[in-house]
DRENZAZA-837411 format. One record per residue: x, y, z negated of N, C-alpha, C in turn; residue in one letter. Coordinates in steps of 0.1 Angstrom, whole numbers. Layout:
<atoms>
   n.east   n.north    n.up   ca.east   ca.north   ca.up   c.east   c.north    c.up   milum
        X         Y       Z         X          Y       Z        X         Y       Z       A
...
</atoms>
This chain:
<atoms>
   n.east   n.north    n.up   ca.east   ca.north   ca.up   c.east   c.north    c.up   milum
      980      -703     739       975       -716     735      967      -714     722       X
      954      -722     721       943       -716     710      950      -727     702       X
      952      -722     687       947       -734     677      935      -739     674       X
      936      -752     673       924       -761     670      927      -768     661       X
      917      -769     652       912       -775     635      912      -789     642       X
      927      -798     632       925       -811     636      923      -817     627       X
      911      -828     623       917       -834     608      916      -849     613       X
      924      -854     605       928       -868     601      910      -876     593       X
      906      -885     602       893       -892     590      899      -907     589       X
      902      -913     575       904       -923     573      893      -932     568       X
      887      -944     577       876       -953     570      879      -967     562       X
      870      -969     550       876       -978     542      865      -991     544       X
      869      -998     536       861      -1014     539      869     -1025     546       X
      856     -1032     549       864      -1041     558      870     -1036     568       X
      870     -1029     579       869      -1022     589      870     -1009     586       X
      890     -1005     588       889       -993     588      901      -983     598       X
      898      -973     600       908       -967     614      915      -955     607       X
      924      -949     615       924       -936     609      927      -930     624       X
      922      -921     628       923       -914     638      924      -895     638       X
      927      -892     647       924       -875     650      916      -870     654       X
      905      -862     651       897       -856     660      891      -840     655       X
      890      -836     663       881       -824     661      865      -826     656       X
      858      -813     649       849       -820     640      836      -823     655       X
      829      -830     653       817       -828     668      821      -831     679       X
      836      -834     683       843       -839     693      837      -852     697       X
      834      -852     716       838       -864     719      846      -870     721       X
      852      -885     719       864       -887     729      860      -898     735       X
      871      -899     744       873       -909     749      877      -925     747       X
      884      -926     732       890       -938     729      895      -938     714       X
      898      -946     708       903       -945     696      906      -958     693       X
      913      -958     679       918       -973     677      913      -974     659       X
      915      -989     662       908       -994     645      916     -1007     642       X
      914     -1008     632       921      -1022     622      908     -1031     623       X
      911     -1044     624       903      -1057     626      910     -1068     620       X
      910     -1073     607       914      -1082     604      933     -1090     609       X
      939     -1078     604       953      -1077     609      957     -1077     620       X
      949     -1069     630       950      -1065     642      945     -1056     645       X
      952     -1045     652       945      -1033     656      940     -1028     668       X
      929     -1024     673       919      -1027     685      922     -1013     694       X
      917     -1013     702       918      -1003     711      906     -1000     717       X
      896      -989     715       881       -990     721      883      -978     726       X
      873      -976     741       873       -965     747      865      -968     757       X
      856      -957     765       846       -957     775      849      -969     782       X
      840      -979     783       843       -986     795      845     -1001     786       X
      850     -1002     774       850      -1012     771      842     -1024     769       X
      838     -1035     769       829      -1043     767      833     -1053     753       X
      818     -1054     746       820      -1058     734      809     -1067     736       X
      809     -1083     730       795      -1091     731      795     -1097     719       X
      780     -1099     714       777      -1112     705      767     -1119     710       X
      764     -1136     702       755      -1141     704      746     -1142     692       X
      733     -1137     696       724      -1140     688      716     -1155     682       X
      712     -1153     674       711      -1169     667      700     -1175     682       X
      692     -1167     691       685      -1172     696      693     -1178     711       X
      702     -1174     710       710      -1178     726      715     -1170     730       X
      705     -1153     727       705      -1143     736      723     -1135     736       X
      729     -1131     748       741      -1127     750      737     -1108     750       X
      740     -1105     742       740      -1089     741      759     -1085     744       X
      760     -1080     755       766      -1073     765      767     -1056     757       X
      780     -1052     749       777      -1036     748      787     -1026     756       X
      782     -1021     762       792      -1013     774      798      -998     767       X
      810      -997     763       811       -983     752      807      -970     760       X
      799      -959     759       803       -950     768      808      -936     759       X
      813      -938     746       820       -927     741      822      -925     726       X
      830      -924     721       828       -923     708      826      -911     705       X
      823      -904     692       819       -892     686      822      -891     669       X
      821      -881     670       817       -879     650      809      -872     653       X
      800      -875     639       790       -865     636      796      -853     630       X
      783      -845     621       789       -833     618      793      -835     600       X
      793      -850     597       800       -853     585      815      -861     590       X
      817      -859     598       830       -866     602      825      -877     604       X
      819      -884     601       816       -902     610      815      -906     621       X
      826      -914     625       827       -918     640      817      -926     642       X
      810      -922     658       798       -933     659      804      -933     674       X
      797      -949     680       802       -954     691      788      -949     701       X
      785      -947     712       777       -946     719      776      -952     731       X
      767      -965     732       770       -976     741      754      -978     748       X
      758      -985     758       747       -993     771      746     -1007     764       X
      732     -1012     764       728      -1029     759      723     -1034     770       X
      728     -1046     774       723      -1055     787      725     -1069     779       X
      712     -1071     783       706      -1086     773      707     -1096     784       X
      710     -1108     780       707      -1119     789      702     -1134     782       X
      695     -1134     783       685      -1148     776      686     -1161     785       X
      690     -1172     773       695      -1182     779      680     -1189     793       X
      682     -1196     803       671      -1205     808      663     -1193     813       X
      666     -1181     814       657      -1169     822      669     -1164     834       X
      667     -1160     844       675      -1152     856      675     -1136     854       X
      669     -1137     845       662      -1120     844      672     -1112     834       X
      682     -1103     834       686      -1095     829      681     -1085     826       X
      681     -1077     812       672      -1061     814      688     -1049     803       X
      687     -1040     810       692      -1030     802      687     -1022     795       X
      692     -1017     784       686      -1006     777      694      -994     777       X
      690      -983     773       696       -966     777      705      -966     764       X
      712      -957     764       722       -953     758      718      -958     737       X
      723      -962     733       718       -960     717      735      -957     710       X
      729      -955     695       743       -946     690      744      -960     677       X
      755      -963     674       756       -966     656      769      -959     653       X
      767      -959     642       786       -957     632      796      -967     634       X
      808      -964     635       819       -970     642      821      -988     633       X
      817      -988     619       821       -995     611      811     -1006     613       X
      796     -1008     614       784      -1010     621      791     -1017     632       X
      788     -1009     643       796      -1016     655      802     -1026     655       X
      815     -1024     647       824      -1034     644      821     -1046     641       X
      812     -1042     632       806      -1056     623      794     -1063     631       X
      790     -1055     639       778      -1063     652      783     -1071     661       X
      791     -1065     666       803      -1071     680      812     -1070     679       X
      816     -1086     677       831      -1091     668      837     -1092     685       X
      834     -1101     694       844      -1105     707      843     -1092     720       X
      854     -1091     718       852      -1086     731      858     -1087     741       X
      857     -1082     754       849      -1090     770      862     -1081     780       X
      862     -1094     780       881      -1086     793      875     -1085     806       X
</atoms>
């Protein structure tokens, strides 16, 4: 069995987790603090906000990561829907920091 370099990254602010990972690791899932509650995110999840214009931004997680400074970033799918149009559009994969995220897309979508 190999050993593997695990470290512990703990984030501060409003929004902060502590989790395990390898450095450049993807995973699958991880958990975070939210306002005296602690979340559970992982591929597959759905996270939404409304924008001041109506518009429903839909974020589909498809993985979290760190970079190569230890910062967790989430890597998700955006499907927009505009109020009074039938027309949905998606966008390809985009990346932010885990803390970001949080602070973009408060509800999320059971």
């Amino acid at each position: 069995m190999a050993n593997k370099q695990v470290n512990i990254i703990a984030l501060s602010g409003k929004n902060h987790a502590d989790y395990l990972t390898s450095r450049g690791a993807e995973r699958t899932s991880m958990f975070f603090k939210r306002k005296n509650s602690i979340e559970f995110i992982k591929a597959g999840c759905l996270f939404r906000r409304i924008r001041s214009d109506k518009t429903v931004e839909t974020a589909k997680i498809l993985s979290v990561v760190s970079d190569s400074f230890s910062i967790p970033h989430v890597r998700y799918d955006l499907e927009f829907r505009k109020p009074f149009t039938s027309v949905d559009f998606c966008t390809g994969p985009r990346v932010l920091a885990l803390a970001t995220f949080i602070d973009m897309y408060k509800e999320r979508v059971s």
